[in-house]
C-alpha positions as CSV (number, residue, x, y, z in Angstrom):
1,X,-27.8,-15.4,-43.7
2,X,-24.4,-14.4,-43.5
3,X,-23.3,-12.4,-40.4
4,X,-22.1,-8.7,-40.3
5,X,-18.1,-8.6,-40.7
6,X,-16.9,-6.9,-36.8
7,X,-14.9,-3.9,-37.7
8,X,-11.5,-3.8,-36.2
9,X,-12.4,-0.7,-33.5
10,X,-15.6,-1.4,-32.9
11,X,-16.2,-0.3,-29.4
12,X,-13.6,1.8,-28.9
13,X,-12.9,5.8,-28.6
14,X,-10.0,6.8,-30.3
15,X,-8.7,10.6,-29.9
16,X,-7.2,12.6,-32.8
17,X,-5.2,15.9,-32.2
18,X,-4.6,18.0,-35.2
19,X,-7.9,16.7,-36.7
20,X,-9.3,18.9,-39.1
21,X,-6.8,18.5,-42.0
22,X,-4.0,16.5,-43.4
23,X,-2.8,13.6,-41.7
24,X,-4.7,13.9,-38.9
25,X,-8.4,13.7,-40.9
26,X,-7.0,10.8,-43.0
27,X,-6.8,9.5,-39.8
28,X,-10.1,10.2,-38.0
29,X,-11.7,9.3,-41.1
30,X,-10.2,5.8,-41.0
31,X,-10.3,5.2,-37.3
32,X,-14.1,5.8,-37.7
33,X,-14.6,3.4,-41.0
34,X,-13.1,0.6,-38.6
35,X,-15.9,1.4,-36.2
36,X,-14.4,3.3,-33.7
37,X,-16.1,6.8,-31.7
38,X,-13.8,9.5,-33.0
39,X,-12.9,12.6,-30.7
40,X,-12.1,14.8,-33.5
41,X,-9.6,17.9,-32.0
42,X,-8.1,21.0,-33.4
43,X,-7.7,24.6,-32.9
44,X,-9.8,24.8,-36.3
45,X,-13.2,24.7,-35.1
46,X,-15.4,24.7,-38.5
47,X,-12.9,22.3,-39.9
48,X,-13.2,20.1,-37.3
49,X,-16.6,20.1,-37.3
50,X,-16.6,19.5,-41.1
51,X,-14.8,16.3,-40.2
52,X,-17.0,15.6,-37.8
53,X,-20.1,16.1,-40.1
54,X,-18.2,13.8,-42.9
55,X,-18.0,11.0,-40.4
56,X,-21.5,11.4,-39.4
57,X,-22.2,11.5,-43.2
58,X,-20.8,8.3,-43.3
59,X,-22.5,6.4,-41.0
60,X,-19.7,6.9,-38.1
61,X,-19.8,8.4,-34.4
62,X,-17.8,11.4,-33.5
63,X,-17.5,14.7,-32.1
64,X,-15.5,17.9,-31.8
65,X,-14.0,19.3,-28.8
66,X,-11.7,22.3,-29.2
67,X,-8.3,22.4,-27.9
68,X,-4.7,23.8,-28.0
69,X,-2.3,21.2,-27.3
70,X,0.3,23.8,-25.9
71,X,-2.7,24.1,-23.0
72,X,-1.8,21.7,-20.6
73,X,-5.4,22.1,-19.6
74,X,-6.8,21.8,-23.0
75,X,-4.7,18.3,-23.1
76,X,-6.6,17.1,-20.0
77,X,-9.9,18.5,-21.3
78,X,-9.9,16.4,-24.2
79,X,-9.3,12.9,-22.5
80,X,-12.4,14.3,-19.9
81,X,-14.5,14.9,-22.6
82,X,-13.9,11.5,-24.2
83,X,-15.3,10.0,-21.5
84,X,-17.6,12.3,-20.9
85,X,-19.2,11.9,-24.3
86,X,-18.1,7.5,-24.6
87,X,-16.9,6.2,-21.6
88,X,-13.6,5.3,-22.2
89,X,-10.2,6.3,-24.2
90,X,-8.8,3.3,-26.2
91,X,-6.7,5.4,-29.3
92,X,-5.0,8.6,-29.1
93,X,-2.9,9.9,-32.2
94,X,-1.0,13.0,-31.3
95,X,-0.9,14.0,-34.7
96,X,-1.2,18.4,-33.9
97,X,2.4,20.2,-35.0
98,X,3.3,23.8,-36.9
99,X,6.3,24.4,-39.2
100,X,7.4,27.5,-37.7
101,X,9.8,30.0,-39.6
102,X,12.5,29.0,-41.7
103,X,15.7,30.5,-40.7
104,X,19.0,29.6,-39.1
105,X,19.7,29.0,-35.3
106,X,21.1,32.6,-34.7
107,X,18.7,34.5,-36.3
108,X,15.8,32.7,-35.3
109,X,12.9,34.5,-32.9
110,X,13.1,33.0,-29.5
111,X,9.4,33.3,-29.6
112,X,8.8,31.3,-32.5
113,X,11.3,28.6,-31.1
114,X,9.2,28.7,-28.2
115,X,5.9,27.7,-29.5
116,X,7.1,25.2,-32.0
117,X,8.5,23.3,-28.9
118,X,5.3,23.9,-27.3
119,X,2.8,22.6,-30.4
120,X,5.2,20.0,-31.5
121,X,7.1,18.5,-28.4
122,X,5.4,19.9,-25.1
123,X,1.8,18.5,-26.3
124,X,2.8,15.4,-26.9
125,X,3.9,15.3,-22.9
126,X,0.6,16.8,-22.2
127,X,-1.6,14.7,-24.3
128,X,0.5,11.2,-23.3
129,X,-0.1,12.1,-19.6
130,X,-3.8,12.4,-19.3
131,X,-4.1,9.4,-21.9
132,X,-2.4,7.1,-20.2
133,X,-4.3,7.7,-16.4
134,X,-7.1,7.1,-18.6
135,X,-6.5,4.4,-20.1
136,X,-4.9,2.6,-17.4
137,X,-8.5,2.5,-15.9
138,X,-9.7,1.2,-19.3
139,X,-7.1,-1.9,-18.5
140,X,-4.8,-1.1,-21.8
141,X,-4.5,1.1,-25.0
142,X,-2.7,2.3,-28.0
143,X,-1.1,5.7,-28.5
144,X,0.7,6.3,-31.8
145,X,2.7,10.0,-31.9
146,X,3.3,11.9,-35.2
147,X,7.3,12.7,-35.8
148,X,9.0,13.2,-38.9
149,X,11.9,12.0,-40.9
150,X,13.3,15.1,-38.8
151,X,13.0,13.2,-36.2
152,X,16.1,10.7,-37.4
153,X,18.1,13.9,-39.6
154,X,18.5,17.3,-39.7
155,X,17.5,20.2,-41.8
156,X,18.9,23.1,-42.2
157,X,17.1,26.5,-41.1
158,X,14.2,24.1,-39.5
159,X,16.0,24.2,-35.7
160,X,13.2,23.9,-34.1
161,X,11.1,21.8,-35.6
162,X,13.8,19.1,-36.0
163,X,14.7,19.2,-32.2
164,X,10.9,18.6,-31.3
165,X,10.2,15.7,-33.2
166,X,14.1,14.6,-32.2
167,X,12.0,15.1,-28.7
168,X,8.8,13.1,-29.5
169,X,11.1,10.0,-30.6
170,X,12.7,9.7,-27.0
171,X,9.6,10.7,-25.2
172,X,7.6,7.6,-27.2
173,X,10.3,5.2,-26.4
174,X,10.2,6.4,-23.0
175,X,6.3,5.9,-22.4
176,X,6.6,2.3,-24.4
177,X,9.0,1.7,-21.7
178,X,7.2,2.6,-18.9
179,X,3.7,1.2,-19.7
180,X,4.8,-1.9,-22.0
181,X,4.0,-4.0,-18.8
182,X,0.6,-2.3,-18.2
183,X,-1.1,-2.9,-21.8
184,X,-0.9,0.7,-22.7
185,X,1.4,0.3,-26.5
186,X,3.6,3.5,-27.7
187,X,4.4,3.9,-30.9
188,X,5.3,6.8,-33.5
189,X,5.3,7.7,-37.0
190,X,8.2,9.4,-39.2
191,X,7.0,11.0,-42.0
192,X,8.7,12.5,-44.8
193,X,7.1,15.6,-46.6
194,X,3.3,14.8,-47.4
195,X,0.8,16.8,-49.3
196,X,-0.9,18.3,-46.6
197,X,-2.2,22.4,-45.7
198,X,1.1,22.3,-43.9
199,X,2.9,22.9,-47.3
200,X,0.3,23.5,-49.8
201,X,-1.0,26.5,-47.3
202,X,2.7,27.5,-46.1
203,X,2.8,29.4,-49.9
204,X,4.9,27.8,-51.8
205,X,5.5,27.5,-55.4
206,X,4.9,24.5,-57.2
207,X,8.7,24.4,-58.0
208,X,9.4,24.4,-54.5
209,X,6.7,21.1,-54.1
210,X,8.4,19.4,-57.1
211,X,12.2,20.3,-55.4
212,X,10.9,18.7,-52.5
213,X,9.5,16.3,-54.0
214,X,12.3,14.7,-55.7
215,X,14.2,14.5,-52.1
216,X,12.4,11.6,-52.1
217,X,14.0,8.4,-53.9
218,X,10.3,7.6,-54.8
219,X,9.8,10.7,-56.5
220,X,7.2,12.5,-55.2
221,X,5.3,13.8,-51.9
222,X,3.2,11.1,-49.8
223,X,-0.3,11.5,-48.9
224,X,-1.9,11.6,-45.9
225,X,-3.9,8.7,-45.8
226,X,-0.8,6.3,-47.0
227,X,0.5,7.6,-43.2
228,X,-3.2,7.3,-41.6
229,X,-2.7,3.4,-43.1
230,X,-0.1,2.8,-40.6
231,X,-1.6,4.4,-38.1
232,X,-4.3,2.4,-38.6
233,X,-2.1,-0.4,-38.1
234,X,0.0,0.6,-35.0
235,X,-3.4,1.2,-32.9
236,X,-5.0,-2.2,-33.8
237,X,-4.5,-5.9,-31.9
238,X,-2.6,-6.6,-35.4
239,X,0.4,-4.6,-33.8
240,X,-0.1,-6.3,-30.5
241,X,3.5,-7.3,-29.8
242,X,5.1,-3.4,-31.4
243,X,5.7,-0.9,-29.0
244,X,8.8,1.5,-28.7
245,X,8.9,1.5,-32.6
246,X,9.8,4.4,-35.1
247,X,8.2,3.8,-38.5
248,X,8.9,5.8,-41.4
249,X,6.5,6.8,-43.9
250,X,9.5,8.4,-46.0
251,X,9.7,7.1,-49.7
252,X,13.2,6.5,-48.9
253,X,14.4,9.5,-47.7
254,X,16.4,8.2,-44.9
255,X,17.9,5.9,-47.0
256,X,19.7,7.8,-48.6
C-alpha cells in the first residue's frame, strides 16, 4: 500500500490579506491545496467567506477574520486570531492594495493620496510587524508582499500608487535584512496588469483591457493564479536560500 504523498504546507497557517478576490484568492486557494490552515482576510466579508466556504468545499481548513489593513489594530488582530484559531503563523502574503484615482500629481485629492499610502504601503508595515513577533516564537517563516511592475517604473497619473509599491520594495528588502539571520524569509512580487476586480470592476472598456494588454510584450493580461504560482513558491522550503528578492510576474513589461 502506497503511502499518502505530504503536501508541501502541511502543518502550517498561512495568512492572506486581500483574500476575497483576484490575486489574493488564487492564493489562499493554493496555499490550502498544499495543506496549509488558511486565514482568509479582507474588508469584503461575504466574499471572504465564499472563499472560505470554497476551501472548506475542497477538503481544506480555513477561516475568515475581517480586517482593514490601514488599521494598525486590525493588522495585529489578524496575527492574534491566527493563533487563536491554529497556534501558530508560518505564511503571510500581504496581497490587500486599491488603485486609487487616476490623475496627475497637482490635481490629485490629498485624501485619496492619503489612503492609497495607507492600503498599499502603511499595511504592509503594519501586517510585517505583528508577523514577524509571531513568527519569531514559531522559530522561522515566510512572508512574501505584493508590489507591482510600478514598483520598478512609473506611470503616469498613478502617483500614488507607484510611490507605495516603490515603498513596499525597500520595506521587503529591509525586513529580509533584518530577519535573514533569524529564519523569518522576505520576499515580494511585481506584477504587471492581471485580470483581476481591480480592473475588470474599475469600469473599463474592453478597449481599454486590450490597450493595456498589448503593454505587455506577451500580449495579453496575466492571471491571478500564474502570480499565486510563485507565491506558492517563495513561501515553501523550495525557496529556502531567496530572501530580499523582487520577482516580476510581468510578461515582459520591464523589459522593455
Amino acid at each position: 500500500m502506497k503511502g499518502t504523498i505530504q503536501k508541501q504546507f502541511t502543518g502550517k497557517v498561512a495568512l492572506v490579506t486581500g483574500a476575497s478576490s483576484g490575486i489574493g484568492k488564487a492564493t489562499a486557494l493554493q496555499y490550502a491545496r498544499e495543506g496549509a490552515k488558511v486565514v482568509v482576510s479582507d474588508i469584503k466579508e461575504d466574499e471572504g467567506l465564499k472563499v472560505v466556504e470554497e476551501i472548506k468545499q475542497s477538503g481544506g481548513e480555513a477561516v475568515f477574520v475581517a480586517a482593514d489593513v490601514a488599521k494598525p489594530e486590525d493588522c495585529e488582530n489578524l496575527v492574534k486570531q491566527a493563533v487563536a484559531h491554529y497556534g501558530q503563523l508560518n505564511i503571510a502574503f500581504n496581497n490587500a492594495g486599491i488603485g486609487g484615482e487616476a490623475k496627475p500629481i497637482g490635481e490629485m485629492d490629498v485624501e485619496s493620496w492619503n489612503r492609497v499610502i495607507a492600503v498599499n504601503l502603511s499595511s504592509v508595515f503594519y501586517c510585517m510587524h505583528y508577523q514577524v513577533k509571531q513568527m519569531l516564537q514559531n522559530g522561522g517563516g515566510a512572508i512574501v508582499n505584493n508590489s507591482s511592475i510600478l514598483g520598478q517604473v512609473g506611470f503616469a497619473n498613478s502617483a500614488a500608487y507607484v510611490a507605495a509599491k516603490h515603498g513596499v520594495v525597500g520595506l521587503t528588502k529591509n525586513g529580509a535584512l533584518e530577519y535573514a539571520a533569524k529564519g523569518i524569509r522576505v520576499n515580494l512580487v511585481g506584477p504587471a496588469f492581471i485580470k483581476t476586480p481591480l480592473l475588470t470592476e474599475a469600469g473599463m472598456e474592453n478597449e481599454t483591457l486590450q490597450m493595456l494588454a498589448q503593454l505587455h510584450p506577451i500580449g495579453r493580461l496575466g492571471e491571478a493564479e500564474e502570480v499565486a504560482e510563485l507565491v506558492i513558491w517563495l513561501s515553501s522550503d523550495k525557496a529556502s536560500f531567496v530572501t530580499g528578492a523582487y520577482y516580476a510576474v510581468d510578461g515582459a513589461y520591464l523589459a522593455q
